[in-house]
KOLDOSE-717500 format. One record per residue (C-alpha): x, y, z; residue number from 1; residue in one letter. Coordinates in nm, 3 decimals, decimal comma, always signed. Layout:
<atoms>
px->X&py->Y&pz->Z&i->NUM&aa->A
...
</atoms>
This chain:
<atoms>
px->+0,881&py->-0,532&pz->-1,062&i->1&aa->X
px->+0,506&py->-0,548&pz->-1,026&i->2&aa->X
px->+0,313&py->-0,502&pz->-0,679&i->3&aa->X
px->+0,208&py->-0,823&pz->-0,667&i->4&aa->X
px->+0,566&py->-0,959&pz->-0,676&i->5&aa->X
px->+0,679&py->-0,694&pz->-0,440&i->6&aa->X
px->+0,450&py->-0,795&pz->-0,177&i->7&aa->X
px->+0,507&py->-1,167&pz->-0,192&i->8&aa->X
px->+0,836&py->-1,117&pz->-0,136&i->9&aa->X
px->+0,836&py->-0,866&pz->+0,153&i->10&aa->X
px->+0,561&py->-1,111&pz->+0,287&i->11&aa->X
px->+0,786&py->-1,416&pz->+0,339&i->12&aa->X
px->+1,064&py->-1,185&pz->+0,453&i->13&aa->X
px->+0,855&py->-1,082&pz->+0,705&i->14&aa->X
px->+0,678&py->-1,430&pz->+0,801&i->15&aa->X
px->+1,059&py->-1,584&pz->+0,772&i->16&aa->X
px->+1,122&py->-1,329&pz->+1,100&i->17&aa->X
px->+0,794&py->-1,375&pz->+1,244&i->18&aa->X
px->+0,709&py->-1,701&pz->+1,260&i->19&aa->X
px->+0,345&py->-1,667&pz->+1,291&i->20&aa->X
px->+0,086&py->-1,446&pz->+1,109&i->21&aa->X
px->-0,044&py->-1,222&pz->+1,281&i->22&aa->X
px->-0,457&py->-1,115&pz->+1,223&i->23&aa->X
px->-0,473&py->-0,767&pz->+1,346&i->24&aa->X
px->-0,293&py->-0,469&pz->+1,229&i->25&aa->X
px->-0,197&py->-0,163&pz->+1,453&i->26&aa->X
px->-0,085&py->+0,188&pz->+1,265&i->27&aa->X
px->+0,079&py->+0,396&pz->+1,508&i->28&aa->X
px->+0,106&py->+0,755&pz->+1,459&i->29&aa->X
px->+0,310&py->+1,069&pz->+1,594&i->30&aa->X
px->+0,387&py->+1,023&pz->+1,985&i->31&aa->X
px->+0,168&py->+0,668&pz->+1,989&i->32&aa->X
px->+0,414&py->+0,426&pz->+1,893&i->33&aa->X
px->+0,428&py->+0,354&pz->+2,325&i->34&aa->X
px->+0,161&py->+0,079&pz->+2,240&i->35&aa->X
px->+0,373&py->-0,162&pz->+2,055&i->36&aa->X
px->+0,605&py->-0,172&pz->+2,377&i->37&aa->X
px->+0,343&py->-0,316&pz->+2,561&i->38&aa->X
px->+0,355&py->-0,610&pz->+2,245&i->39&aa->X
px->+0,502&py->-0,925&pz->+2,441&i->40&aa->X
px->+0,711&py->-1,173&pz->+2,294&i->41&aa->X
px->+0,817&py->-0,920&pz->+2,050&i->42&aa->X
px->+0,953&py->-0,938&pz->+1,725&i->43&aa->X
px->+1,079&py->-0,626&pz->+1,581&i->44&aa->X
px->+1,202&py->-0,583&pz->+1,204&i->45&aa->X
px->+1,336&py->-0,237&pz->+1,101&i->46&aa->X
px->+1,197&py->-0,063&pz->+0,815&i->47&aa->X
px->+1,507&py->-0,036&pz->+0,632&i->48&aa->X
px->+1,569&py->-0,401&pz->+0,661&i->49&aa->X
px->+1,269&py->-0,509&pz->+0,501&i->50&aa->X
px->+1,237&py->-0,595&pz->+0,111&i->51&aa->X
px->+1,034&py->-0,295&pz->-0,026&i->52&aa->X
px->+0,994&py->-0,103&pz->+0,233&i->53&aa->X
px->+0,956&py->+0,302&pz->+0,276&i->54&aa->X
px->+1,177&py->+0,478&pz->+0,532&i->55&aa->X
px->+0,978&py->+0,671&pz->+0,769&i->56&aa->X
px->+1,180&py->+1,037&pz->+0,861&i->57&aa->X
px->+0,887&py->+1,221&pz->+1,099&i->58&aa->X
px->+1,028&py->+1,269&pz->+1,450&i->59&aa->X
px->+0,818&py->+1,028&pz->+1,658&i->60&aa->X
px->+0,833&py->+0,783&pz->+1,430&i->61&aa->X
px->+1,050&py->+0,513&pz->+1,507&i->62&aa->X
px->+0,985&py->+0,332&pz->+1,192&i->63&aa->X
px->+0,995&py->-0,070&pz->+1,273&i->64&aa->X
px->+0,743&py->-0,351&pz->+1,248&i->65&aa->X
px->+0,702&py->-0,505&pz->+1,549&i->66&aa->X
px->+0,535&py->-0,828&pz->+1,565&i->67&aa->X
px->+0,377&py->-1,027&pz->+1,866&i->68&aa->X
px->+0,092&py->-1,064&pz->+2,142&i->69&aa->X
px->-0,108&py->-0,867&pz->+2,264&i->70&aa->X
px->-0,397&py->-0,921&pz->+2,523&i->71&aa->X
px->-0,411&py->-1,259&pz->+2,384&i->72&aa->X
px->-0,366&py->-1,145&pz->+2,044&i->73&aa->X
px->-0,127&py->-1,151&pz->+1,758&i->74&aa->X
px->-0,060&py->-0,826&pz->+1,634&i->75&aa->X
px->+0,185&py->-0,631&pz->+1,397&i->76&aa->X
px->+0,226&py->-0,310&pz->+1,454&i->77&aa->X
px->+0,388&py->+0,001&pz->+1,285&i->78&aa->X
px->+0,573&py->+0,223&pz->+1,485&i->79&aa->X
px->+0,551&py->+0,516&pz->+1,237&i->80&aa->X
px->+0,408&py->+0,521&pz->+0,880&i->81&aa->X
px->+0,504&py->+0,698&pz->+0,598&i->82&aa->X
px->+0,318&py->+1,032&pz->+0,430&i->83&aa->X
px->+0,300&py->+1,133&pz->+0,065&i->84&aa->X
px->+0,459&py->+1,487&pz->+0,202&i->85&aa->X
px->+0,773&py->+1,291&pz->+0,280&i->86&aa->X
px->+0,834&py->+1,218&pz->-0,126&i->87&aa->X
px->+0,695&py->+0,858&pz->-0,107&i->88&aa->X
px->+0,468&py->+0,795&pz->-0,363&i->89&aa->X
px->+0,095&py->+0,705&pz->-0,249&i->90&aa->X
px->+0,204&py->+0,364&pz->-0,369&i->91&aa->X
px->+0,482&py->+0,348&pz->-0,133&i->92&aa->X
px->+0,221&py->+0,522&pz->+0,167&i->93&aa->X
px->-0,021&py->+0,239&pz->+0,124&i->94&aa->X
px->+0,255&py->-0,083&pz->+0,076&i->95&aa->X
px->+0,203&py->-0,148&pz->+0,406&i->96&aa->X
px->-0,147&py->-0,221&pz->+0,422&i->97&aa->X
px->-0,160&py->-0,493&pz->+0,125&i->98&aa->X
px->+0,146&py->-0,637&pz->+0,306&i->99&aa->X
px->-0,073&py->-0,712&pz->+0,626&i->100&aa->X
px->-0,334&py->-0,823&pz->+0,396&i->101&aa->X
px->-0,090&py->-1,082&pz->+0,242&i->102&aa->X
px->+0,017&py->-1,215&pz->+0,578&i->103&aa->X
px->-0,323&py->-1,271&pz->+0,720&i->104&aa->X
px->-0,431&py->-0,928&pz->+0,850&i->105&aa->X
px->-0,828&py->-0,907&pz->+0,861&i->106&aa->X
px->-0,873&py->-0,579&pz->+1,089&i->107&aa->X
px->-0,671&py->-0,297&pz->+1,139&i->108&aa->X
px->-0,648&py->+0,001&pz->+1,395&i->109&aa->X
px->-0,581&py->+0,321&pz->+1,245&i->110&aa->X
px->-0,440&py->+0,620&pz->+1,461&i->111&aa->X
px->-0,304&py->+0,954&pz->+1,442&i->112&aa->X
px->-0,260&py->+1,246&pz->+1,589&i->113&aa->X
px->-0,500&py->+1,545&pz->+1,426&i->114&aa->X
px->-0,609&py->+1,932&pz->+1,470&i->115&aa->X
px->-0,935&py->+1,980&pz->+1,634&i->116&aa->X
px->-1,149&py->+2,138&pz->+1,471&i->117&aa->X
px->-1,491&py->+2,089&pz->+1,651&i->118&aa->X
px->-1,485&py->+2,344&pz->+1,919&i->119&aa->X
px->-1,649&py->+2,103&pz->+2,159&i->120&aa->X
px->-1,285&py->+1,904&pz->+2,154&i->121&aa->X
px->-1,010&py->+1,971&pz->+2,357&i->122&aa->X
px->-0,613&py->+1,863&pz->+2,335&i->123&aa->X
px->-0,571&py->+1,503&pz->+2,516&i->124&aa->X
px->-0,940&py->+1,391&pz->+2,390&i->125&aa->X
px->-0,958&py->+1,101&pz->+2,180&i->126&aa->X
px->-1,184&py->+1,122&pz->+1,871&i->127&aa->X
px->-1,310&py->+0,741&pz->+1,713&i->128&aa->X
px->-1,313&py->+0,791&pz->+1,346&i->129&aa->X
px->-1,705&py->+0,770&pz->+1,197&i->130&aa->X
px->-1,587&py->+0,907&pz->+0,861&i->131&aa->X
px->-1,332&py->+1,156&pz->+0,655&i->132&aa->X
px->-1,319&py->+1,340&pz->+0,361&i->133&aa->X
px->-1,040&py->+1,307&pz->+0,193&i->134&aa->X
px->-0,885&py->+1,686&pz->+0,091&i->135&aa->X
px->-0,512&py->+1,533&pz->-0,072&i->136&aa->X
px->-0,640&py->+1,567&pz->-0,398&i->137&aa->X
px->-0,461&py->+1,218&pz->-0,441&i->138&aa->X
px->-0,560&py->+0,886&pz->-0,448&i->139&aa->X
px->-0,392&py->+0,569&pz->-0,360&i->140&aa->X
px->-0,610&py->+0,351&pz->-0,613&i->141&aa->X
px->-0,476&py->+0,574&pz->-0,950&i->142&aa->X
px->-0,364&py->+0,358&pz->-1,208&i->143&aa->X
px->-0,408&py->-0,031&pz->-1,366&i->144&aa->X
px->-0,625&py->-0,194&pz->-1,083&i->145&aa->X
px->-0,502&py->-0,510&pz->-0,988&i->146&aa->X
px->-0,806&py->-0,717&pz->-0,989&i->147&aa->X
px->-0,629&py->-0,978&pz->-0,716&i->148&aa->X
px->-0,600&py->-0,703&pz->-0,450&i->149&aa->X
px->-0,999&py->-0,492&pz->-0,487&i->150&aa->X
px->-1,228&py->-0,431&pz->-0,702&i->151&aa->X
px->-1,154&py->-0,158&pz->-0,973&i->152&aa->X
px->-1,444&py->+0,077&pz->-0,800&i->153&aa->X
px->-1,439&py->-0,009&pz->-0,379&i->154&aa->X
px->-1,735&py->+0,095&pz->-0,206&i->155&aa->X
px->-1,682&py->+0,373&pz->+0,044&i->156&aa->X
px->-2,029&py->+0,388&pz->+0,215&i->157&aa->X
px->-1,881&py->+0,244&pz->+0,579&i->158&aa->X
px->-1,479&py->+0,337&pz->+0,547&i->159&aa->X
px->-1,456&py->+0,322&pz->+0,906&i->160&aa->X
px->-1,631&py->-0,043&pz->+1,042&i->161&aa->X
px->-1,986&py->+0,052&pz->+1,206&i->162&aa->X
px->-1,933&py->-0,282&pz->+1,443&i->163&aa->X
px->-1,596&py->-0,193&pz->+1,544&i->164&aa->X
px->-1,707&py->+0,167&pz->+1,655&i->165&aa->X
px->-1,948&py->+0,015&pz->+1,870&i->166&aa->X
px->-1,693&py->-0,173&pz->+1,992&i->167&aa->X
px->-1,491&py->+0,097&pz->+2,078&i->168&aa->X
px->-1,746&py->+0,289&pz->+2,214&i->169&aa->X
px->-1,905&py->-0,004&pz->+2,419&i->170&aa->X
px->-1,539&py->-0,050&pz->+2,581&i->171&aa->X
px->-1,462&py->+0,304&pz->+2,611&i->172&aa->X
px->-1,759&py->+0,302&pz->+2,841&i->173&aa->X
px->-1,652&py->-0,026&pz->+3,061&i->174&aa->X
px->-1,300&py->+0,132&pz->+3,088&i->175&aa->X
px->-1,460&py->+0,511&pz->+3,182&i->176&aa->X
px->-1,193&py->+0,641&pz->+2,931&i->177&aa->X
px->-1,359&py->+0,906&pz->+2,760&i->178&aa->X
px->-1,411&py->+0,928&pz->+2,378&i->179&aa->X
px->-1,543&py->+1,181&pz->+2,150&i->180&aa->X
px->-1,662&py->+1,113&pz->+1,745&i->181&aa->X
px->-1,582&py->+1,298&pz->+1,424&i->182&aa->X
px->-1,533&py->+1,298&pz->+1,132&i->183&aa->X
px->-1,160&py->+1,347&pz->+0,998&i->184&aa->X
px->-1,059&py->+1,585&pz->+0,740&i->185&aa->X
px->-0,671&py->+1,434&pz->+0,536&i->186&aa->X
px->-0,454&py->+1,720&pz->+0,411&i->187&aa->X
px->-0,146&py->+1,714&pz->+0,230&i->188&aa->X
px->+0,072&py->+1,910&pz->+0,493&i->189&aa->X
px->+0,281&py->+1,947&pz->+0,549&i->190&aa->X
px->+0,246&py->+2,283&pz->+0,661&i->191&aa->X
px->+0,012&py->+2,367&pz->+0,939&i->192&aa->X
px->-0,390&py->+2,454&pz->+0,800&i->193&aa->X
px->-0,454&py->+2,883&pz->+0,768&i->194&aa->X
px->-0,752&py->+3,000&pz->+0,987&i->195&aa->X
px->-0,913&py->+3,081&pz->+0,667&i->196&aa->X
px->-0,887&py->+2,653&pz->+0,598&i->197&aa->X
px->-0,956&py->+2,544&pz->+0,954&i->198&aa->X
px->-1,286&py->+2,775&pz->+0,882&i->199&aa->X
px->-1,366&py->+2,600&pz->+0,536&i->200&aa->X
px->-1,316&py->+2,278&pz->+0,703&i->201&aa->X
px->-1,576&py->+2,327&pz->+0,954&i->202&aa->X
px->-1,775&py->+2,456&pz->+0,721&i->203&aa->X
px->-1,813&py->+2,131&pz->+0,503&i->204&aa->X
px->-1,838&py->+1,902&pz->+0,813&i->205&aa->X
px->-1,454&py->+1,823&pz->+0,961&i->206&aa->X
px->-1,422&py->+1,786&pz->+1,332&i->207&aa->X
px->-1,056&py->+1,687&pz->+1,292&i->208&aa->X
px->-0,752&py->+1,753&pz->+1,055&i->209&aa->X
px->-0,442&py->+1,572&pz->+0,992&i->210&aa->X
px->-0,177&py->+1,466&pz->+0,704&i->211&aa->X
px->-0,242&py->+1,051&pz->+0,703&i->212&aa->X
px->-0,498&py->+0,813&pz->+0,752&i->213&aa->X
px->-0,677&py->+0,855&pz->+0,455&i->214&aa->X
px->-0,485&py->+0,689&pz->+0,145&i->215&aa->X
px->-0,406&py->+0,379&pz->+0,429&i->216&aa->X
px->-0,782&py->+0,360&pz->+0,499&i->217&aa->X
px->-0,888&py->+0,365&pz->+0,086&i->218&aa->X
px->-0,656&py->+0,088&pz->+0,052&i->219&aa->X
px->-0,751&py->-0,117&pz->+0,371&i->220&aa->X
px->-1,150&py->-0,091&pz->+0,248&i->221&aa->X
px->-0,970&py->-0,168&pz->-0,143&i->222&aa->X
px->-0,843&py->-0,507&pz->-0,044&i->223&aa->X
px->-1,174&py->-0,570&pz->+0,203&i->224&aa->X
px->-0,989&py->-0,480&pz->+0,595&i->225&aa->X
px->-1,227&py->-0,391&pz->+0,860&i->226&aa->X
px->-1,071&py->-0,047&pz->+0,973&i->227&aa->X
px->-1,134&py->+0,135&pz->+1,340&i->228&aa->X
px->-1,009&py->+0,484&pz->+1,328&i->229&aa->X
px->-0,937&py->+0,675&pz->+1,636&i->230&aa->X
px->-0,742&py->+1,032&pz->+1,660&i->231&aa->X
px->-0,575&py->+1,185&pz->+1,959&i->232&aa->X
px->-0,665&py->+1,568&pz->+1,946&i->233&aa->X
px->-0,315&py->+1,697&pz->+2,005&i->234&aa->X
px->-0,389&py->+2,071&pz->+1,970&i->235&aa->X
px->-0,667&py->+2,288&pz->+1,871&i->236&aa->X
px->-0,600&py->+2,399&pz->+1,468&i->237&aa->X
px->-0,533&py->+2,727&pz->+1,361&i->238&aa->X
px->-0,775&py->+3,032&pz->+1,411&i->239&aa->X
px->-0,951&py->+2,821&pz->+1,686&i->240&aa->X
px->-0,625&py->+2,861&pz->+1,956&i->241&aa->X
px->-0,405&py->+3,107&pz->+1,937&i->242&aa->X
px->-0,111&py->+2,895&pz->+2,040&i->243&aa->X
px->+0,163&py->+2,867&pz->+1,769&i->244&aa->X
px->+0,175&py->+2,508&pz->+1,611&i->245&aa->X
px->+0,430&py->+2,299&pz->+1,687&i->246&aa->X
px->+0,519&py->+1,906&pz->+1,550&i->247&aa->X
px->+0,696&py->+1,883&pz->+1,978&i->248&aa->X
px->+0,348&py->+1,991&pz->+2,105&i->249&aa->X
px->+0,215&py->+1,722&pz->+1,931&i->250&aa->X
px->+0,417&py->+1,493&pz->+2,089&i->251&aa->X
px->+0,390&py->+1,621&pz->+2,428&i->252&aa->X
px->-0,010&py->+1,608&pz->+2,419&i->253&aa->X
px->+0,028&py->+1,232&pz->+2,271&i->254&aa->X
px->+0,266&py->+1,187&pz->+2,603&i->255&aa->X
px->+0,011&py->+1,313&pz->+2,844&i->256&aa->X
px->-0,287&py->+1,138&pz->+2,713&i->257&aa->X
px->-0,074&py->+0,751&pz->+2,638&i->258&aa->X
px->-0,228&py->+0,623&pz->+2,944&i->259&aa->X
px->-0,607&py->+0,621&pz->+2,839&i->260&aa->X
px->-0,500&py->+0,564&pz->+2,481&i->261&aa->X
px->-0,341&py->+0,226&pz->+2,593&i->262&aa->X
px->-0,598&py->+0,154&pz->+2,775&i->263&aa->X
px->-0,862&py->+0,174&pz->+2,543&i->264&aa->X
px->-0,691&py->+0,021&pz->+2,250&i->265&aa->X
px->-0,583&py->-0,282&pz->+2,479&i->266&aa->X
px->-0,911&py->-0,333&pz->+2,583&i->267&aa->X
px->-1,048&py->-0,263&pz->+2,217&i->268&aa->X
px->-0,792&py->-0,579&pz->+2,115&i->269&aa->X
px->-0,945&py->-0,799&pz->+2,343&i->270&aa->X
px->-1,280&py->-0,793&pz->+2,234&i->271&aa->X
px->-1,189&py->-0,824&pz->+1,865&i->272&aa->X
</atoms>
């Protein structure tokens, strides 16, 4: 079945549950899924029950849609996402994003939880997005371009939304919840960088490093989403700390730092 056909009918499965169309999109990555509880009126839709859908299997990942308001807004949000190191193709990564597209998505919130690499960062800061590089040696857009969904050569020149940084940053200043910027390096994984990588990366300009983000954002920018990046700094990579790396540290970091991030991101929502 073609993409096109795919996504119509995971669309209307999803509307048929819904009942409204929502206009921002929320990706919520390892340990930040707490935001969609704080979705009212919620409607949530397993991943397994939807037509077309991947099957996220990270720990911290609950992997549902959940669909409803908040501050004021309607939002879908996914509670986990799904990574090319998992054996999903970069098809099957990205599906999501042209679904919100097809349902009336016009901005989404990208987050994860990354590596810092900038030694000016600490674990528990949160980093907005300005750029990445992409390092996956992959690309979401390979193959027949569908001319309905992009253009066959998207412009990358603003990947991340200038006005919706500002945004962030402007509320991030009202709210006193303190932000850093960087620019965000997307790996394969999903092992853990060397010190001998974490040192390249610096080298070529990454304050951040993580395994996602990336092929979403090429696809958000390929079908014309505004896109507002922000990382949560869950541990300093390797070579930088000498702490071994661990997938439960991650979590615990995202755990201490939820407050601020739901405090930002709800007040980033109600300007948009």
């Amino acid at each position: 079945m073609i993409l096109s056909k795919k996504i119509l009918q995971t669309r209307e499965y999803i509307l048929s549950k819904a009942g409204q169309a929502p206009e921002i999109g929320l990706i919520l990555g390892s340990g930040l899924g707490v935001l969609a509880e704080e979705i009212e009126n919620p409607i949530s839709i397993s991943y397994d029950e939807i037509p077309h859908f991947p099957v996220s299997t990270v720990a911290g990942h609950k992997g549902r849609l959940v669909i409803g308001d908040l501050k004021g807004k309607c939002v879908i949000a996914m509670q986990g996402r799904f990574h090319f190191y998992e054996g999903h193709s970069m098809e099957a990564v990205t599906y999501p994003i042209r679904v919100m597209k097809a349902i009336g998505v016009k901005q989404i919130l990208v987050t994860n939880a990354a590596g810092g690499i900038n030694r000016s960062f600490k674990p528990g800061d949160l980093m907005i997005i300005q750029d990445h590089i992409n390092l996956t040696s992959q690309n979401p857009l390979i193959g027949p371009n569908e001319a309905e969904f992009g253009e066959r050569f998207p412009d990358m020149s603003e990947a991340y939304s200038k006005k919706l940084i500002a945004l962030a940053k402007g509320v991030a200043a009202k709210e006193k919840v303190k932000v850093v910027e960087g620019v965000y390096a997307g790996v394969l994984g999903p092992s853990y960088e060397t010190p001998a990588e974490i040192k390249f990366l610096g080298m070529i300009g990454a304050d951040a490093v993580g395994m996602s983000t990336v092929p979403e954002v090429i696809v958000a920018r390929h079908c014309g989403l505004d896109v507002l990046g922000i990382s949560c700094i869950s541990n300093m990579a390797a070579g930088i700390s000498d702490d071994t790396l661990t997938h439960d540290e991650v979590i615990e970091t995202t755990e201490i730092i939820k407050a601020q991030f739901l405090q930002l991101v709800k007040g980033i929502i109600i300007e948009l």
